[in-house]
C-alpha positions in Angstrom: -1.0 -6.0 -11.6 -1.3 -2.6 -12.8 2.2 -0.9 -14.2 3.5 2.3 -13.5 6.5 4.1 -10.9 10.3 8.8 -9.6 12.0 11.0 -7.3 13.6 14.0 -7.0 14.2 17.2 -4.2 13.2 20.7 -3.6 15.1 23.4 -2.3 13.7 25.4 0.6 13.1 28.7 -0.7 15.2 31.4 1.0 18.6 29.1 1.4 21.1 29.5 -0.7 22.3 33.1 0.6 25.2 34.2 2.4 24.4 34.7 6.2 23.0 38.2 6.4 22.0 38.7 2.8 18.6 36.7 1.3 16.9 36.8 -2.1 19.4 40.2 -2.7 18.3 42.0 0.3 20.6 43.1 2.2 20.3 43.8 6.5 19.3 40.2 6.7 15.8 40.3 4.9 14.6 37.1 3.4 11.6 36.8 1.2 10.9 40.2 2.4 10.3 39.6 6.5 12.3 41.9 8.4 14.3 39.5 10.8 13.5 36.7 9.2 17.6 35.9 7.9 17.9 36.3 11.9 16.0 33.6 13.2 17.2 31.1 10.4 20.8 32.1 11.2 21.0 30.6 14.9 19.3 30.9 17.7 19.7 33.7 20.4 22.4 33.4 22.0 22.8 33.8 26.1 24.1 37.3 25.9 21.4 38.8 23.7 18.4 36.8 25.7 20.1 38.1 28.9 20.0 41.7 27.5 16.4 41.0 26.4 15.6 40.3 29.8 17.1 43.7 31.0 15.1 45.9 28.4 12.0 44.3 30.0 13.3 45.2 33.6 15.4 48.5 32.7 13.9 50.1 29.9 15.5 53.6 30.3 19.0 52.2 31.5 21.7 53.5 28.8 23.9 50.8 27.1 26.4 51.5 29.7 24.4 51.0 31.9 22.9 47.6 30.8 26.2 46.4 30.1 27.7 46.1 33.6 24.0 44.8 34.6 25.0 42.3 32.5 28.9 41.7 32.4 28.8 42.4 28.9 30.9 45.2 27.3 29.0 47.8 25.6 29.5 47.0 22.0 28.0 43.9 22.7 25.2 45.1 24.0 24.9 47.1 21.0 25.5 44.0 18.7 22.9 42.3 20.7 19.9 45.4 20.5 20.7 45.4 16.6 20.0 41.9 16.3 16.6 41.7 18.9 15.4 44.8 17.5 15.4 42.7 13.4 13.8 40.3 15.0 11.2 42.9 16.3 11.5 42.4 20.0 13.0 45.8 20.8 11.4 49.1 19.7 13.1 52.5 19.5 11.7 54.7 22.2 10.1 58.2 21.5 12.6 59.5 24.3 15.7 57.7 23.3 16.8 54.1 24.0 14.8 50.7 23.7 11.5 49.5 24.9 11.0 45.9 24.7 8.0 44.4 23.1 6.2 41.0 23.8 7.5 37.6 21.9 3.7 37.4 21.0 3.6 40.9 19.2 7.2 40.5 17.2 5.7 37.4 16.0 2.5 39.0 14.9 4.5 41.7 13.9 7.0 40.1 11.9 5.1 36.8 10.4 2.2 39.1 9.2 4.0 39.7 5.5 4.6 36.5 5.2 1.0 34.8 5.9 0.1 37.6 3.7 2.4 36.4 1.2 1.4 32.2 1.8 -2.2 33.4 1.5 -2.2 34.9 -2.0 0.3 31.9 -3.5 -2.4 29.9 -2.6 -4.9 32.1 -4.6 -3.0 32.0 -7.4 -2.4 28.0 -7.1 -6.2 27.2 -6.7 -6.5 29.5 -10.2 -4.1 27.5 -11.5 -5.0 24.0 -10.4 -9.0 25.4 -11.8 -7.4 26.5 -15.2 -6.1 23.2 -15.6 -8.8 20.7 -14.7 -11.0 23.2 -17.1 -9.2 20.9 -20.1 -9.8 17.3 -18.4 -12.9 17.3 -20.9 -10.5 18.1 -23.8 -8.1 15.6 -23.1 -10.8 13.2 -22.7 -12.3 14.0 -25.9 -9.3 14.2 -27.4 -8.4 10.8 -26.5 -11.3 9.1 -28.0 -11.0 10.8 -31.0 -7.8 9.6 -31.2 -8.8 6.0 -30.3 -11.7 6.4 -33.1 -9.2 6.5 -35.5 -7.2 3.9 -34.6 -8.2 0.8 -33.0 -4.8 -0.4 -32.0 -2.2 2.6 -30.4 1.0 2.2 -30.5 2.9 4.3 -27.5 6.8 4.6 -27.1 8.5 5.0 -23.9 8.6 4.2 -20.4 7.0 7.8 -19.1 4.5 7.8 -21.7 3.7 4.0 -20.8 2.9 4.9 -17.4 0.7 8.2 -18.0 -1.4 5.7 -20.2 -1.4 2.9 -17.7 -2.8 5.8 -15.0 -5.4 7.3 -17.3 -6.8 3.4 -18.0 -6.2 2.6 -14.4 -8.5 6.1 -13.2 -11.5 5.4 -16.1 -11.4 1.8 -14.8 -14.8 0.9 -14.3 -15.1 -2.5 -13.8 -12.7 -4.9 -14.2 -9.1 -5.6 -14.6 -7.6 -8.4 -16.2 -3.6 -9.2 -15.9 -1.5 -12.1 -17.2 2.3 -11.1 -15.5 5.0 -13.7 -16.5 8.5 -13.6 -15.8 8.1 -15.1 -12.2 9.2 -13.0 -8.7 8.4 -9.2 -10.0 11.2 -6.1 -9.6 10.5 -4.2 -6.3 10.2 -1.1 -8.8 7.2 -3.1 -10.5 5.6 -3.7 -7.2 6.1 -0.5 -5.9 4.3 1.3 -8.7 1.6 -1.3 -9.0 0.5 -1.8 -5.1 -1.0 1.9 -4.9 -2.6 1.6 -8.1 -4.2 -1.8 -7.6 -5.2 -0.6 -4.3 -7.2 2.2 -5.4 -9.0 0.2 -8.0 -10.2 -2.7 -5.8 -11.0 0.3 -3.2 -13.3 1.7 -5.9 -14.8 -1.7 -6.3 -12.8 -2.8 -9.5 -12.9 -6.7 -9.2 -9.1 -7.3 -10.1 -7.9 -10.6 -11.4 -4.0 -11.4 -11.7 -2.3 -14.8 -13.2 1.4 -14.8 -12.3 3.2 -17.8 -13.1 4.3 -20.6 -10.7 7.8 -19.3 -9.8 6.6 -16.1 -8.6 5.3 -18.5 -5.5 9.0 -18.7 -4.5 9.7 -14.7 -4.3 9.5 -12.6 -1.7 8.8 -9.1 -2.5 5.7 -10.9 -5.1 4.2 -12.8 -2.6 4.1 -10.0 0.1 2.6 -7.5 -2.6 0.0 -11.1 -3.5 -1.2 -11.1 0.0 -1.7 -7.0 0.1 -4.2 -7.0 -2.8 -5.6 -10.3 -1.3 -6.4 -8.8 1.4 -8.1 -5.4 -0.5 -10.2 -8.0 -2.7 -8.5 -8.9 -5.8 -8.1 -12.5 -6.8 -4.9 -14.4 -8.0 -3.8 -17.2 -9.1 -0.6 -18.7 -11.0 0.4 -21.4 -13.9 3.2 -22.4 -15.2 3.5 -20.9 -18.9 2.1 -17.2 -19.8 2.2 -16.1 -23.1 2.8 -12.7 -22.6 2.3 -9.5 -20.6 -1.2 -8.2 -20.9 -3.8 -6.2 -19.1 -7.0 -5.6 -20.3 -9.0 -2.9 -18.7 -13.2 -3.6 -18.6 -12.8 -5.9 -21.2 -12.3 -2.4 -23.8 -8.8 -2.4 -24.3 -5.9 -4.5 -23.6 -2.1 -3.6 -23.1 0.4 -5.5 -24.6 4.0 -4.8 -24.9 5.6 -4.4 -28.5 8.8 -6.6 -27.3 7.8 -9.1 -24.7 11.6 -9.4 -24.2 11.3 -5.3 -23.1 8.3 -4.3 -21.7 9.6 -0.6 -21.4 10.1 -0.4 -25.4 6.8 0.3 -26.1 3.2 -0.9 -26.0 0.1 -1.3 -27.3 -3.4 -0.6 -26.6 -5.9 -2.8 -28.6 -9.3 -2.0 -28.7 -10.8 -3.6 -31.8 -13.7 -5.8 -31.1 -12.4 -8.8 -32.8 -8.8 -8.8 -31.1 -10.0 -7.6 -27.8 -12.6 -11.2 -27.9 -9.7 -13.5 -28.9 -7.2 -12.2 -25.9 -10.2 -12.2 -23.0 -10.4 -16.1 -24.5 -6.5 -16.7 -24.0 -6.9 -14.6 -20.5 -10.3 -16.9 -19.6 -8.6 -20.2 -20.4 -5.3 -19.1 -18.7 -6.8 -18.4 -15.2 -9.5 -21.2 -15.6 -5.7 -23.8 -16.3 -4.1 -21.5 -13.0 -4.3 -22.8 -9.2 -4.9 -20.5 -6.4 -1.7 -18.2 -5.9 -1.4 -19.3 -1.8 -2.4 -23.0 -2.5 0.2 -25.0 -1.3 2.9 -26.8 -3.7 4.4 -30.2 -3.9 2.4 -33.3 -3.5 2.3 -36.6 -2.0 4.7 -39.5 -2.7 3.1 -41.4 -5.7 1.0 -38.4 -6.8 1.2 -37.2 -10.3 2.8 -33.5 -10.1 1.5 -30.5 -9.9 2.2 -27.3 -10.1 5.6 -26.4 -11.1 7.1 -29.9 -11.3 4.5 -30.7 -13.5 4.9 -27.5 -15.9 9.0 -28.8 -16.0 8.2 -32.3 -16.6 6.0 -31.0 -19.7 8.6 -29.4 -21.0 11.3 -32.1 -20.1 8.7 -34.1 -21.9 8.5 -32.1 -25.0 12.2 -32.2 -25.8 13.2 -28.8 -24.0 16.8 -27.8 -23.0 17.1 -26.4 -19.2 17.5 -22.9 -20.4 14.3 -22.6 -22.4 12.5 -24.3 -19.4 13.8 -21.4 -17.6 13.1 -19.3 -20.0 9.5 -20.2 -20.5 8.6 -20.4 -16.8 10.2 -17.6 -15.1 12.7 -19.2 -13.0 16.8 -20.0 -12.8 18.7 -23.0 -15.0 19.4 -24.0 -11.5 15.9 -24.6 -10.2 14.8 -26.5 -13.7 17.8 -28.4 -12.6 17.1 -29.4 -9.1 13.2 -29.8 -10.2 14.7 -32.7 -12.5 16.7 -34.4 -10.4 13.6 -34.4 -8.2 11.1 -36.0 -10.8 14.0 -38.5 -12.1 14.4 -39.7 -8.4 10.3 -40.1 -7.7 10.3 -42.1 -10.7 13.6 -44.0 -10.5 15.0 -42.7 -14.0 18.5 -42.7 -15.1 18.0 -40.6 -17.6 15.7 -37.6 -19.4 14.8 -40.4 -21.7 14.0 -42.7 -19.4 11.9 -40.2 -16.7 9.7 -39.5 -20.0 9.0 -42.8 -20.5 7.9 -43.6 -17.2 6.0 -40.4 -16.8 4.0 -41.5 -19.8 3.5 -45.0 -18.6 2.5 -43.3 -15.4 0.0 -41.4 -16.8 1.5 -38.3 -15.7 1.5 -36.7 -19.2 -1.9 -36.6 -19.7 
């Protein structure tokens, strides 16, 4: 399960403006197509469409004229002309009065600035987008001088967490290793992680996750288990985890500073030695887990498995409910019930007892 998540809006540009009046140009101008504060305004009203229509028909008719053609009074026939000829549909003609133009030449007429304009913003944003990538090589050299240096990195804070996670999720080249404890995950967590994991196992990253037993029982996790199922990756669960951890190609692993806080900080290990012992604790983890979709519980008489037998462990060991909880990811009230439900398959009164007869059982081994 691969980390990382962020939101935000954009004004349209040319809002913001008093009717009439854009980007400071007065007579209804915005970014700086005649007409254009117009159109956004409202649309043409019945009055100036019918007066439209009467230009086409009447071009040499005097405003008078048009007006009781129309039923309108003359000033708003006026009002009507001012506003079809900003939007470039009347013309003024050489002899006096309007000629109406086509809806298909206004439109070339008036949109023409502002292709113009969309054309050269996206001159300048391909310069700009080439001016950038120019320093990938930088950063990448940059980064492995840095990791040269320093075989364990220490990085601080959840944003800078996540641009690491993406650049080792993006260099990914072959595998991708992940213990993720705490049972059912946030729907933040899964959110960021689905599109990541997705484009690794679409690259052909084999992906490998160990969730523990609990996680079973959650919604949201299993959903986002069965998505990357489906794409390729392989999961299982078990009942303990020591910690968050992801180890990218088997290179460098990712372990948080507090495992209490996973957003504190992290650390990226890359040092030979350490990076051999956690691929052991990963190895022996997953080859201890059970398929994630294998099915829980087990027949009366059975030993258990699963999480009743990760609880009985700990039962076992001397544990109180809320470390049980704590270890495996799940509520004081489901250590609880999954108590009661060992003590009644083995006819216990008490803790004491239910260990006892566990042992005798064999059930401990």
């Amino acid at each position: 399960m691969a980390d990382g998540s962020a939101g935000g809006s954009r004004d349209r540009p040319g809002t913001g403006h008093p009717a009439g009046e854009a980007n400071g140009v007065p007579g209804g101008e915005a970014n700086g197509v005649p007409g254009a504060a117009f159109w956004e305004d409202e649309d043409l009203d019945p009055a100036t469409l019918r007066v439209y229509q009467l230009r086409v028909t009447h071009p040499t008719d005097s405003a008078e004229q048009l007006a009781a053609r129309a039923a309108l009074t003359a000033a708003e026939v006026a009002r009507a002309e001012d506003r079809l000829s900003h939007l470039g549909l009347l013309q003024p003609s050489p002899g006096g009065g309007w000629v109406a133009v086509s809806p298909e030449s206004a439109a070339e007429s008036l949109l023409a600035p502002l292709e113009q304009e969309v054309f050269e913003q996206r001159i300048a944003m391909a310069a700009t987008r080439e001016q950038l990538l120019a320093l990938s090589g930088d950063y990448v050299e940059a980064r492995s001088l840095r990791s040269a240096r320093s075989s364990i990195e220490v990085v601080e804070g959840i944003d800078n967490i996540r641009a690491v996670i993406d650049d080792l999720a993006r260099t990914c080249a072959e595998s991708l290793d992940a213990l993720v404890p705490g049972g059912g995950q946030s729907d933040t967590a899964i959110r960021a992680a689905t599109p990541l994991d997705l484009e690794l196992l679409a690259r052909g990253i084999r992906v490998r996750s160990l969730f523990q037993h609990s996680a079973r029982r959650h919604r949201g996790t299993v959903q986002y288990v069965r998505t990357i199922q489906a794409a390729g990756a392989r999961v299982r669960s078990a009942g303990v985890l020591p910690s968050r951890m992801q180890i990218y190609d088997r290179a460098c692993a990712v372990l948080p500073l507090d495992p209490a806080r996973s957003a504190a900080g992290a650390a990226l290990i890359r040092d030979p030695g350490v990076l051999t012992f956690l691929c052991r604790i990963f190895d022996h983890t997953w080859a201890e887990g059970s398929e994630f979709t294998e099915e829980e519980g087990t027949a009366p008489g059975e030993p258990p498995a699963g999480l009743e037998r990760e609880v009985l462990l700990l039962l076992a060991g001397g544990l109180t409910n809320d470390d049980i909880a704590a270890r495996l990811g799940i509520s004081q009230r489901s250590v609880s019930r999954v108590a009661a439900q060992l003590m009644t398959r083995l006819g216990a009164a008490n803790r004491f007892q239910a260990g006892v007869l566990a042992a005798r059982n064999g059930w401990l081994a």
